[in-house]
ROZAMI-350391 format. One record per residue (C-alpha): z, y negated, x; residue in one letter; residue number from 0. Coordinates in nm, 3 decimals, padded with zeros to 5 digits, always signed. Each point is the difference from the previous one (the first is absolute). Layout:
# ROZAMI-350391
+---------+---------+---------+------+-----+
!      c3 !      c2 !      c1 ! code ! pos !
+---------+---------+---------+------+-----+
!       Z !       Y !       X !    A ! NUM !
...
+---------+---------+---------+------+-----+
//
This chain:
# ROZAMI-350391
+---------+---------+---------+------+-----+
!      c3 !      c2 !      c1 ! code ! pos !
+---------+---------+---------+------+-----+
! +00.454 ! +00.505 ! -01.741 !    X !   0 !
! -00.142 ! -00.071 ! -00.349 !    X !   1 !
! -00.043 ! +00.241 ! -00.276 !    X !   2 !
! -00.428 ! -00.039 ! +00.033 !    X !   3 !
! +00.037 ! +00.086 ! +00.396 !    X !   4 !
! +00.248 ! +00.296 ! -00.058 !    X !   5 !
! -00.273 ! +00.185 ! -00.231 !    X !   6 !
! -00.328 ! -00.156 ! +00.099 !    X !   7 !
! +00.036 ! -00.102 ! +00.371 !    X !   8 !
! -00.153 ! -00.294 ! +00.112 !    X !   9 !
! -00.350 ! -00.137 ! +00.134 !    X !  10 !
! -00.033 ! -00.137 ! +00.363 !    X !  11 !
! -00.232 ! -00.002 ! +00.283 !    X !  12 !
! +00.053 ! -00.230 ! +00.318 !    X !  13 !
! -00.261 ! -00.212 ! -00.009 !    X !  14 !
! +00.092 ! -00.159 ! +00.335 !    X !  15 !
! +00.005 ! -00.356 ! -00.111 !    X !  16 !
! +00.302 ! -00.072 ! +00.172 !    X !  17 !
! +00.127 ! -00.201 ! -00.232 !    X !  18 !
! +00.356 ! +00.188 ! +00.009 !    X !  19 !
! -00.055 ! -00.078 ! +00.375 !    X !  20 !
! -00.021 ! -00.302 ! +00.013 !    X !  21 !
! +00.082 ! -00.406 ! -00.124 !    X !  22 !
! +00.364 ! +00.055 ! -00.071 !    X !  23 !
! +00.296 ! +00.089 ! +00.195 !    X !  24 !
! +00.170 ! +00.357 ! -00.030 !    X !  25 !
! +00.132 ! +00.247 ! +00.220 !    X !  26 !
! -00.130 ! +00.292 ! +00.098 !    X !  27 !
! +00.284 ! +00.240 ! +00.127 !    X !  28 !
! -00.111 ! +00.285 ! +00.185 !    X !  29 !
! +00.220 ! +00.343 ! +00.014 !    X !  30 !
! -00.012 ! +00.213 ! +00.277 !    X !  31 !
! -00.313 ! +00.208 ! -00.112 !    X !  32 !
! -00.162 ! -00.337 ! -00.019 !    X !  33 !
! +00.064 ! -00.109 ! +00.340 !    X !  34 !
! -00.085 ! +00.361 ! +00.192 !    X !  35 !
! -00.367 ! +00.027 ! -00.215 !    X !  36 !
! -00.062 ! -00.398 ! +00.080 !    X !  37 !
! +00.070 ! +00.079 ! +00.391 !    X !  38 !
! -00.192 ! +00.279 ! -00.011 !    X !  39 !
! -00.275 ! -00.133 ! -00.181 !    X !  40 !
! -00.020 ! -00.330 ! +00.181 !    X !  41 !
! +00.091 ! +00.206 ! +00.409 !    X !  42 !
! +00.306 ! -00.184 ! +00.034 !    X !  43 !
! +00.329 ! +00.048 ! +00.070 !    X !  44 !
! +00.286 ! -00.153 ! -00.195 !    X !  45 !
! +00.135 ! -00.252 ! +00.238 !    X !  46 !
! -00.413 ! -00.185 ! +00.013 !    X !  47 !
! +00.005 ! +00.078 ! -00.382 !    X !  48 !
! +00.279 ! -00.139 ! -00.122 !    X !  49 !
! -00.107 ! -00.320 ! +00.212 !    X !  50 !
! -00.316 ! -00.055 ! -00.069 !    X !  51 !
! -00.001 ! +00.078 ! -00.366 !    X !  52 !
! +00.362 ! +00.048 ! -00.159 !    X !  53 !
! +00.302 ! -00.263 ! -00.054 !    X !  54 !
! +00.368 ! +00.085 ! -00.084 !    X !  55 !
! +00.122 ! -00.110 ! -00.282 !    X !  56 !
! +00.356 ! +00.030 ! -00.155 !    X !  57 !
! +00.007 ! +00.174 ! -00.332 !    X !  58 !
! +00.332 ! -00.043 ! -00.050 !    X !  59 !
! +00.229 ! +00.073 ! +00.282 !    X !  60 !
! -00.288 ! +00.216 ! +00.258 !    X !  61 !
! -00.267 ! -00.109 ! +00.143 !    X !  62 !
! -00.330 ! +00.200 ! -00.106 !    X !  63 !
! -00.341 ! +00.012 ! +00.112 !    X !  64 !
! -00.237 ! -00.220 ! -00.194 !    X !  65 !
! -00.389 ! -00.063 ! +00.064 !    X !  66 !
! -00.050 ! -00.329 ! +00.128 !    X !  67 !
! -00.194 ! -00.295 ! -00.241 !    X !  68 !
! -00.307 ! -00.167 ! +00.164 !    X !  69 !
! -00.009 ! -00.349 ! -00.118 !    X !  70 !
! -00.078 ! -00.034 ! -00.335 !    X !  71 !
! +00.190 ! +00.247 ! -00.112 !    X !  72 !
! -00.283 ! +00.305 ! +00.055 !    X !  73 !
! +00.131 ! +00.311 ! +00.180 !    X !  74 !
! -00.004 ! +00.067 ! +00.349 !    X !  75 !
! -00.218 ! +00.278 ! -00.050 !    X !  76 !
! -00.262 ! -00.186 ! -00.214 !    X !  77 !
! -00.374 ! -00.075 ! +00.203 !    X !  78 !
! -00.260 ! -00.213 ! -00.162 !    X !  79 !
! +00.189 ! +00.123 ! -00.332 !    X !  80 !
! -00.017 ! +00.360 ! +00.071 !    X !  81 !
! +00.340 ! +00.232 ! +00.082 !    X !  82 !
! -00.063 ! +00.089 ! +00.407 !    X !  83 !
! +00.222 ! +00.286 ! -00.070 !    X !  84 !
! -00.069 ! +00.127 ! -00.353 !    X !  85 !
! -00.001 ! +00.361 ! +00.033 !    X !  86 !
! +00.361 ! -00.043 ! +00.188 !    X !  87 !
! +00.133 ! -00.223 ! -00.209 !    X !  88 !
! +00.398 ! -00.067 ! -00.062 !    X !  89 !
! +00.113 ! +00.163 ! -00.306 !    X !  90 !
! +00.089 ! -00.243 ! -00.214 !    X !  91 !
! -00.387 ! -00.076 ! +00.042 !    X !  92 !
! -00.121 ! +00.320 ! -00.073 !    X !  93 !
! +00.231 ! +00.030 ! -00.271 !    X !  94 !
! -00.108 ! -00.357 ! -00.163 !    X !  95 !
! -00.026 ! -00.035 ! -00.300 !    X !  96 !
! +00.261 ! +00.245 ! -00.139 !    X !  97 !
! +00.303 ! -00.153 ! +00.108 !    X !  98 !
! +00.277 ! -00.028 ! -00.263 !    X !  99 !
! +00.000 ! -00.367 ! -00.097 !    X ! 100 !
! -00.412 ! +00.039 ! -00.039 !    X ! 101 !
! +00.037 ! +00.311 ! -00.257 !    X ! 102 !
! +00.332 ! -00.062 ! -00.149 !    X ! 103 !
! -00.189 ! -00.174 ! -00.284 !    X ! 104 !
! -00.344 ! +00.011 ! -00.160 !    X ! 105 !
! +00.040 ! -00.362 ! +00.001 !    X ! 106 !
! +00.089 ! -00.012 ! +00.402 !    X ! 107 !
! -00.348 ! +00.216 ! +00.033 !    X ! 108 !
! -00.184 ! -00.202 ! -00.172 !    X ! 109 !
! +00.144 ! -00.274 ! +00.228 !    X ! 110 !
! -00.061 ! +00.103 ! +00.308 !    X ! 111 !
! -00.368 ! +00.106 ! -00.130 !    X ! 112 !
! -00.058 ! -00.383 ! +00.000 !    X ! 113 !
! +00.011 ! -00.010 ! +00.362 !    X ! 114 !
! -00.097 ! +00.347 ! +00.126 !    X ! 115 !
! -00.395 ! +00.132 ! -00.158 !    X ! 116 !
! +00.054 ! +00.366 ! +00.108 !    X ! 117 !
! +00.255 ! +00.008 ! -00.262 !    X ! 118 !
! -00.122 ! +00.140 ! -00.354 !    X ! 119 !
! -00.286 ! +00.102 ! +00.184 !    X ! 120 !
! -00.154 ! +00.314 ! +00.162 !    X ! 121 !
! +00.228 ! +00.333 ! +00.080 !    X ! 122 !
! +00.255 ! +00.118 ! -00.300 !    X ! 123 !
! +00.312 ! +00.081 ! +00.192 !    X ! 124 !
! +00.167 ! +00.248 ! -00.150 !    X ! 125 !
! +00.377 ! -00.069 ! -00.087 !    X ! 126 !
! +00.156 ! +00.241 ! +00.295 !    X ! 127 !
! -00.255 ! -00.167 ! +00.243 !    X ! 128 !
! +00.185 ! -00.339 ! -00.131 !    X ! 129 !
! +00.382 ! +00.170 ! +00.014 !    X ! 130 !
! -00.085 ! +00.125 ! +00.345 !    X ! 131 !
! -00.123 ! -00.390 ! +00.116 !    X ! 132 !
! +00.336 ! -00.106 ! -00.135 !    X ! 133 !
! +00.189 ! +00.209 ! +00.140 !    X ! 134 !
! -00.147 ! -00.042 ! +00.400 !    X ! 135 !
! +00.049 ! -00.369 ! -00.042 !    X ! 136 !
! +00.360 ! +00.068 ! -00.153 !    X ! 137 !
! +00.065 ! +00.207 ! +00.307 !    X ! 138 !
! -00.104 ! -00.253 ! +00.247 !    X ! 139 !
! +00.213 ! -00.028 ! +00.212 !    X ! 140 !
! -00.060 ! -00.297 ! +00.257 !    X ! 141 !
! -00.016 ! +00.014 ! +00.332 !    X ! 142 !
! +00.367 ! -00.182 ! +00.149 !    X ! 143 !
! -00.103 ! -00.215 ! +00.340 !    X ! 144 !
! +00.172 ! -00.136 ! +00.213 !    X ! 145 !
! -00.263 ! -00.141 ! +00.252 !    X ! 146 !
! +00.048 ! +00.243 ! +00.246 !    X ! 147 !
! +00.110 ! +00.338 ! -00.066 !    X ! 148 !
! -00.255 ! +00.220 ! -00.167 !    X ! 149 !
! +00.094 ! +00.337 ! -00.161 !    X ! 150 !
! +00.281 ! -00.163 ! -00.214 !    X ! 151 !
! +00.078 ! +00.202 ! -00.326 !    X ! 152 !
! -00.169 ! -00.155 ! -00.327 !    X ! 153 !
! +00.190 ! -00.136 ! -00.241 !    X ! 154 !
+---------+---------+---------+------+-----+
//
């Protein structure tokens, strides 16, 4: 993280445009946590989750869950522009923007401010509220599938 974030923090607010959720392709990989708040929250069980909204992708040698891509690139979870499951999101979601390539650099935040308004803007995260969004996504630990068997260990 870059010398201004480790003494200052850093501003952001969601502002729901969905413009990191949309137009481009990415994965989102979701960890265990991820997948047992998302079945919750949506009354599901895995099997008719994982079907209806996930795809496996190899990340280099096992298969993970991944959300599925509507065409056009926008999330599955994204209605009329709007994240359907926002207060349950994934965590690389929730912990979006402060990722490690996005703060590595002042010149990477400035970057990504280009294409995201909340950042700069609105609520001054303080620098541990920042190390402790790094570290959940470092931790992430996706979900291995295999199609069939749920209850596999994460990787």
């Amino acid at each position: 993280m870059f010398e201004a974030a480790w003494k200052e923090g850093l501003r952001f607010t969601c502002r729901q445009c969905s413009g990191c959720c949309s137009g481009s392709p990415g994965l989102v990989r979701l960890g265990e946590a991820d997948i047992l708040i998302l079945t919750i929250g949506l009354g599901m069980n895995l099997e008719s989750f994982a079907a209806t909204y996930c795809r496996s992708v190899d990340t280099g040698g096992e298969p993970c869950l991944c959300l599925k891509e509507k065409p056009g690139y926008d999330c599955i979870f994204l209605d009329a522009g709007v994240c359907s499951v926002y207060e349950f999101r994934p965590t690389q979601c929730r912990t979006y923007p402060f990722w490690d390539e996005v703060v590595e650099t002042e010149n990477a935040w400035a970057r990504e401010a280009k294409t995201c308004p909340g950042i700069g803007s609105g609520h001054l995260n303080k620098p541990e509220q920042i190390a402790e969004s790094l570290q959940k996504q470092r931790k992430l630990r996706s979900f291995r599938w295999d199609g069939k068997a749920p209850g596999k260990e994460p990787i």
